[in-house]
C-alpha positions as CSV (number, residue, x, y, z in Angstrom):
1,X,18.7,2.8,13.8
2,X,21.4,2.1,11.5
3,X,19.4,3.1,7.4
4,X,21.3,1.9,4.1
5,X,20.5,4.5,1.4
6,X,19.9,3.1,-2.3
7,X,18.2,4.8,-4.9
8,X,15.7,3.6,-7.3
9,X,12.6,4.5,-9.7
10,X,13.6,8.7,-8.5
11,X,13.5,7.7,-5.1
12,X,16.1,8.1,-2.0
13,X,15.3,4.8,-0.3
14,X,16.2,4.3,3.6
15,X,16.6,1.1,4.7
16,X,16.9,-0.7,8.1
17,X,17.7,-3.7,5.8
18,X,20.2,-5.0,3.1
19,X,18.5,-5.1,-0.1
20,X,19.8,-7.9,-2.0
21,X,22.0,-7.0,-5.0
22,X,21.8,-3.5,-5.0
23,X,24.5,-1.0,-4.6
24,X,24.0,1.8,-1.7
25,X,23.9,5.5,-3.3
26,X,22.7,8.8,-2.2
27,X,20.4,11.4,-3.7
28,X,19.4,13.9,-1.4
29,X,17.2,15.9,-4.1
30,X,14.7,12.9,-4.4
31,X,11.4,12.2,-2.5
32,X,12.2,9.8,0.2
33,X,10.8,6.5,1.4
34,X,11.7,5.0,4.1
35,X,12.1,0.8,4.1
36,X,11.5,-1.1,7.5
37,X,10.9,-5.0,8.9
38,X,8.4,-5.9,10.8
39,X,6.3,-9.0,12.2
40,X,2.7,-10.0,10.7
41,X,1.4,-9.2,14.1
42,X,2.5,-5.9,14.4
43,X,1.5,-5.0,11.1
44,X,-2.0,-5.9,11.4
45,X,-2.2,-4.1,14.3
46,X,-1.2,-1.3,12.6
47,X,-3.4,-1.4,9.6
48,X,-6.3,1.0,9.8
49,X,-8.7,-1.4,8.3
50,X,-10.4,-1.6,4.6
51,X,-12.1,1.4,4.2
52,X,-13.8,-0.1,0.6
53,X,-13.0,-3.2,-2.3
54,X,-9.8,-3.1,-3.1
55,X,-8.0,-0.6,-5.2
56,X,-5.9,-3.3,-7.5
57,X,-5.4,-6.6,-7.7
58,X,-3.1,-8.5,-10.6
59,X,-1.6,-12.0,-11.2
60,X,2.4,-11.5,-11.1
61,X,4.6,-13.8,-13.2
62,X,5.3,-16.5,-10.1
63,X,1.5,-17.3,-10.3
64,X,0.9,-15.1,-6.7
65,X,-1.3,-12.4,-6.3
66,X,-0.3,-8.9,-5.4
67,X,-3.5,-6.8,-4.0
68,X,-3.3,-3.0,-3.2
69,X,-6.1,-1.9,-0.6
70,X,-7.1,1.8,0.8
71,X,-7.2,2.1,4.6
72,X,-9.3,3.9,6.8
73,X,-6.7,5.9,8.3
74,X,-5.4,7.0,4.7
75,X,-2.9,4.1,4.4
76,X,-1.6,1.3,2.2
77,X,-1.5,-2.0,2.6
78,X,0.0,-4.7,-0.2
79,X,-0.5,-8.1,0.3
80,X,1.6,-10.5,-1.8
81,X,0.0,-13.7,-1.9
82,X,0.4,-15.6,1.5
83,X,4.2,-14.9,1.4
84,X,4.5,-11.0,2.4
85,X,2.8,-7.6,3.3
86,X,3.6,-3.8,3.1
87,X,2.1,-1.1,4.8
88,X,2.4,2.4,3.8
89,X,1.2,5.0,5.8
90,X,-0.9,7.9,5.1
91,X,1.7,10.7,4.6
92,X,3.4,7.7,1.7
93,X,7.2,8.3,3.3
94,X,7.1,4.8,5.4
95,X,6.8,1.1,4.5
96,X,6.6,-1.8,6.6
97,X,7.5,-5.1,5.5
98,X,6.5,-8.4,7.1
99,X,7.6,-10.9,5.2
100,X,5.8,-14.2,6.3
101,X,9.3,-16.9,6.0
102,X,12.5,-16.5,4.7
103,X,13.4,-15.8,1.3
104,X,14.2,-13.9,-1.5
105,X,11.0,-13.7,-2.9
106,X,9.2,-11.4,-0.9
107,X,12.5,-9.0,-2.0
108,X,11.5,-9.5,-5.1
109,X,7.9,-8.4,-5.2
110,X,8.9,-5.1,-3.0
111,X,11.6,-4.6,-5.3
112,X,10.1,-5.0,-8.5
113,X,6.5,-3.8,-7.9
114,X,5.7,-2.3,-4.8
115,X,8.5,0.2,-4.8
116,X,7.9,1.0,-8.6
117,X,3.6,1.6,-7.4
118,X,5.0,4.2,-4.8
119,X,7.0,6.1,-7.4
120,X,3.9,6.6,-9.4
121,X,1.8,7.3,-6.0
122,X,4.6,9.9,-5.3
123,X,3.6,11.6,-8.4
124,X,5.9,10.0,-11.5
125,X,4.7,8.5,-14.6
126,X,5.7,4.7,-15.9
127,X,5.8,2.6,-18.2
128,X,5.9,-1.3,-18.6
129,X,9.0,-1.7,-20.4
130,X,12.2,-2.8,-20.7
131,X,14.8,-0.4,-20.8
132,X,18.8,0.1,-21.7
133,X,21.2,2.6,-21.9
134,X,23.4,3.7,-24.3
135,X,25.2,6.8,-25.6
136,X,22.7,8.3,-27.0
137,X,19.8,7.7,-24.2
138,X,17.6,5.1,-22.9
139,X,16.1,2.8,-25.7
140,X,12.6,1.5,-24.3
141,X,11.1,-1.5,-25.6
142,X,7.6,-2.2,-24.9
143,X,5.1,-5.1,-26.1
144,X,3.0,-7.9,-24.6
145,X,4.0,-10.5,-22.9
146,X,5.9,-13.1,-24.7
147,X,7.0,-10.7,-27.2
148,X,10.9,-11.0,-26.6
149,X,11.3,-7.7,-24.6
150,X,14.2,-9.7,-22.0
151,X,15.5,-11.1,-25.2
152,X,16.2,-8.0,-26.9
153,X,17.3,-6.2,-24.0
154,X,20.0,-9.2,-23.5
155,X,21.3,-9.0,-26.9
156,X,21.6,-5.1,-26.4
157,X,23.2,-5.4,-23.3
158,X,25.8,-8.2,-24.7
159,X,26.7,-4.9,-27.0
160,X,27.9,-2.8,-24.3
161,X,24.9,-1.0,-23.6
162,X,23.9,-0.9,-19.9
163,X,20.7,-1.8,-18.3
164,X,18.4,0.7,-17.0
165,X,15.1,-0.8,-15.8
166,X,14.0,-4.5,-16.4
167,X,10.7,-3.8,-15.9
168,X,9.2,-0.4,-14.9
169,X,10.4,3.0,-16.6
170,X,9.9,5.5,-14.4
171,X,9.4,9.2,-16.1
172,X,9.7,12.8,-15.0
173,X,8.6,15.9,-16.3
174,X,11.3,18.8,-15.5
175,X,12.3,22.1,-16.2
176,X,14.3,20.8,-19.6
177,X,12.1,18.4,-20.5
178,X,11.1,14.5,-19.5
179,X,13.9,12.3,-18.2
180,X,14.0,9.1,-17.2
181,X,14.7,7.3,-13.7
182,X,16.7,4.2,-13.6
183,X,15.0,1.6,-11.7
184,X,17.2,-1.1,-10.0
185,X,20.3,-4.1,-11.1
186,X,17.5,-6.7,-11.1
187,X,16.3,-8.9,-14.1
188,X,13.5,-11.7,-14.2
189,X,14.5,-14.2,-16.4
190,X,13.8,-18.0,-17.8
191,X,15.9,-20.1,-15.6
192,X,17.4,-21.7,-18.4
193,X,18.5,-19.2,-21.3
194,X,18.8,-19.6,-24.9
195,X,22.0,-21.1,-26.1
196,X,24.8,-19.1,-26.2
197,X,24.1,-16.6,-23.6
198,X,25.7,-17.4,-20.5
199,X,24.0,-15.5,-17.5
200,X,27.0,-14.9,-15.8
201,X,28.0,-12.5,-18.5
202,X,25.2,-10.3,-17.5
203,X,24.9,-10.8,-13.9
204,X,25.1,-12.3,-10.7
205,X,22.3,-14.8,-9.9
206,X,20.9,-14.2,-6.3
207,X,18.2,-17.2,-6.6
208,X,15.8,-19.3,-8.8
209,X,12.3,-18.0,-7.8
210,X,9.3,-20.1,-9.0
211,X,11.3,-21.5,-12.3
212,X,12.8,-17.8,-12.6
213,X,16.4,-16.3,-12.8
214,X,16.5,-13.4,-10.5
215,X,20.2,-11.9,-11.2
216,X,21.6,-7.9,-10.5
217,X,23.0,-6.9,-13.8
218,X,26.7,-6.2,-13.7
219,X,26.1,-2.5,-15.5
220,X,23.7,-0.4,-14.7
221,X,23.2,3.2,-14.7
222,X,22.9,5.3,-11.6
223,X,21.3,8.6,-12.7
224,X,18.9,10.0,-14.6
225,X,18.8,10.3,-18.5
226,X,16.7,11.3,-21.4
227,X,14.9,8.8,-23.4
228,X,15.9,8.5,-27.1
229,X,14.1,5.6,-28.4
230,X,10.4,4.5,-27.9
231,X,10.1,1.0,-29.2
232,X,6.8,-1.2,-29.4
233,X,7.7,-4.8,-29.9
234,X,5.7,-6.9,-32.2
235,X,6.6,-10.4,-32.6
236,X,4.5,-13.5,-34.2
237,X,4.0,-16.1,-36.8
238,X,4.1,-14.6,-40.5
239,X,5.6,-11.3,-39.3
240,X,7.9,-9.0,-41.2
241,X,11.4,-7.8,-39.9
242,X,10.5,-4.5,-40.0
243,X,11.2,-1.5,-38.4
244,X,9.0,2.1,-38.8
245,X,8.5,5.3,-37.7
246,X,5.4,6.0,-36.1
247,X,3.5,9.7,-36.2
248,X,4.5,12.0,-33.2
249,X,1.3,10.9,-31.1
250,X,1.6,9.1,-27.6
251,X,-1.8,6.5,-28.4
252,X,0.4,4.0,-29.0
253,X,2.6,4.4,-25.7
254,X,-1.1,3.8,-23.3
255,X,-1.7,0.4,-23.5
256,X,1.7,0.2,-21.6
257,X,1.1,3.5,-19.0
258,X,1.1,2.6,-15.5
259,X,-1.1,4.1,-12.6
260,X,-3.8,5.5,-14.2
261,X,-5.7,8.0,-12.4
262,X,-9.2,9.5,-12.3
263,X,-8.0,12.7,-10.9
264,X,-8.3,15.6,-13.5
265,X,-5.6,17.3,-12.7
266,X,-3.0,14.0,-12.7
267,X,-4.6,13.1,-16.2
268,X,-3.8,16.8,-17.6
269,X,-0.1,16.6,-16.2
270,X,0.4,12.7,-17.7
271,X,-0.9,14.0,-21.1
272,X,1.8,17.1,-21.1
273,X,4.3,14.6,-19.7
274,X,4.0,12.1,-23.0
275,X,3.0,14.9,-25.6
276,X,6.8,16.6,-24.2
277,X,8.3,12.9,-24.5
278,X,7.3,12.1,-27.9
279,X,8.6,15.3,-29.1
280,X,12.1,14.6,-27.9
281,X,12.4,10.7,-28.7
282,X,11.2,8.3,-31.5
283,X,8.6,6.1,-31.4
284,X,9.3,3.1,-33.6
285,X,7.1,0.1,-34.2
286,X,9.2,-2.8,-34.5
287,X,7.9,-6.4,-36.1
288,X,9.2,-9.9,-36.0
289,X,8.6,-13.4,-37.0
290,X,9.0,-16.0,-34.3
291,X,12.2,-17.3,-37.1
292,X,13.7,-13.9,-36.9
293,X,17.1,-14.1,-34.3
294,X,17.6,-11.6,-31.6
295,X,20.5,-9.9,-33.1
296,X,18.6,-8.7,-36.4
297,X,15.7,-7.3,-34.2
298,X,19.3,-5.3,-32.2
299,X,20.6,-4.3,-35.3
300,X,17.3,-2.4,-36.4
301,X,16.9,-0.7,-32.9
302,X,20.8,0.7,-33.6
303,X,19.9,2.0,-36.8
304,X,17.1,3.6,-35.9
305,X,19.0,6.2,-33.8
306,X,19.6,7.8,-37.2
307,X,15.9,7.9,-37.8
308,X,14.6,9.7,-34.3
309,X,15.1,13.4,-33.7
310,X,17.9,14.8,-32.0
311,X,16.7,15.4,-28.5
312,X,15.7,18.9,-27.9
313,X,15.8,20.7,-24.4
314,X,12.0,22.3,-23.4
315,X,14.0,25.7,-23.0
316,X,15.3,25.4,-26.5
317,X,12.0,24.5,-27.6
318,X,10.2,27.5,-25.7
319,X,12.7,29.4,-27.6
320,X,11.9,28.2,-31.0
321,X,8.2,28.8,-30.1
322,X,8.6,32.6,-29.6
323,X,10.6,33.3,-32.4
């Protein structure tokens, strides 16, 4: 069977089909998935059964369900509303997809979130945030919903920065320290966009989804990169335009972790993985009135490059330890 390599949130993903607006690439090194269409039928057929109550269950932004259940035999099954399931199996290097019609939606929700759940299954961290590139490393911008994160990330990207992940930041602990992995082209956005932004400047559109833009940015980077600027987005009525530096501790960072886990040994590595992260990027709080435009909340997120420490490799800081 003819497989279509991509590569997205640190995985080599193999698919027997096109995956709409992304560009093929190849990573050997990375953990592998492998991406494959099936029927309803055959699916079910090949679903071990519930083995207990579901393991998650959210609300995404179209208004559909996305539900994550345990199977007997070990595997995964994701059901997205009545419009799509996925089935992992056991040993997490297959997916089945059975999409129930047509459609770029059901693309959407395995792009966006079921891929991004496998990363953290596979054994990366994550966070729920927007994320671009630039020169001197990825700039993450976290906050609720509502809070402007797309906004910001537009204006940033209208200065020449590049996207990196429009939803879901997927981290690594290594050798040198944490680095990030860039998720995929895609971006969620309002169907109609705030005079002047023109959404062909930063993408192609492949559809309008439930009142949504889905578009594949036109730059977007392709490998890993350290992470220079932690940003938590506050934005409301009677709010300052402020921007500060907040104390080198990752409390701030959790109520935007993804995939937590009981396991004691998963909880000890996430806690090295953001105490390492916070020491080589700044963490900034960053406030807003509802008045304040888009490009003054971009110009403090540039100047506060000078503000975070210069990124420091783990070797290096082994080094500094000792003597």
């Amino acid at each position: 069977m003819m497989r279509t390599r991509y590569v997205a949130f640190g995985l080599q993903l193999r698919s027997s089909f096109a995956l709409a607006g992304m560009t093929p690439g190849v990573a050997p090194e990375l953990p592998s998935l492998g991406l494959d269409l099936t029927s309803l039928q055959e699916l079910q057929l090949a679903w071990g059964g519930l083995s207990g109550p579901p393991e998650w269950r959210g609300r995404l932004g179209d208004g559909l369900d996305l539900t994550i259940e345990r199977g007997a035999a070990g595997d995964l099954l994701f059901t997205y509303g009545d419009r799509a399931r996925f089935l992992l199996d056991a040993g997490e290097r297959r997916l089945d997809c059975a999409p129930s019609h047509t459609g770029l939606d059901w693309q959407r929700a395995l792009i966006s979130k079921v891929i991004p759940a496998i990363s953290v299954m596979r054994g990366y961290e994550a966070l729920h945030a927007a994320a671009v590139d630039s020169p001197e490393g990825v700039v993450a911008i976290m906050g609720p919903s509502g809070a402007g994160k797309s906004t910001l990330s537009i204006e940033l990207l209208g200065r020449g920065r590049a996207l990196f992940a429009d939803d879901v930041l997927t981290l690594e602990d290594t050798v040198t320290g944490v680095c990030a992995h860039p998720g995929t082209p895609h971006m969620n956005l309002a169907e109609t966009l705030p005079s002047p932004v023109d959404p062909q400047s930063l993408g192609g559109t492949l559809g309008i989804l439930d009142g949504e833009r889905w578009l594949a940015a036109h730059t977007m980077t392709d490998h890993p990169r350290p992470v220079r600027i932690l940003c938590v987005l506050e934005r409301g009525p009677g709010l300052p335009l402020e921007l500060h530096t907040l104390p080198t501790n990752p409390l701030p960072l959790a109520p935007y972790m993804l995939g937590l886990s009981t396991d004691p040994e998963r909880k000890r590595s996430r806690f090295r993985l953001y105490a390492d992260l916070i020491e080589s990027a700044g963490l900034v709080r960053l406030t807003a009135g509802l008045e304040h435009r888009p490009e003054q909340l971009a110009d403090l997120v540039e100047e506060s490059f000078a503000r975070a420490p210069e990124p420091v490799a783990r070797a290096e800081r082994m080094v500094e330890g000792i003597a």
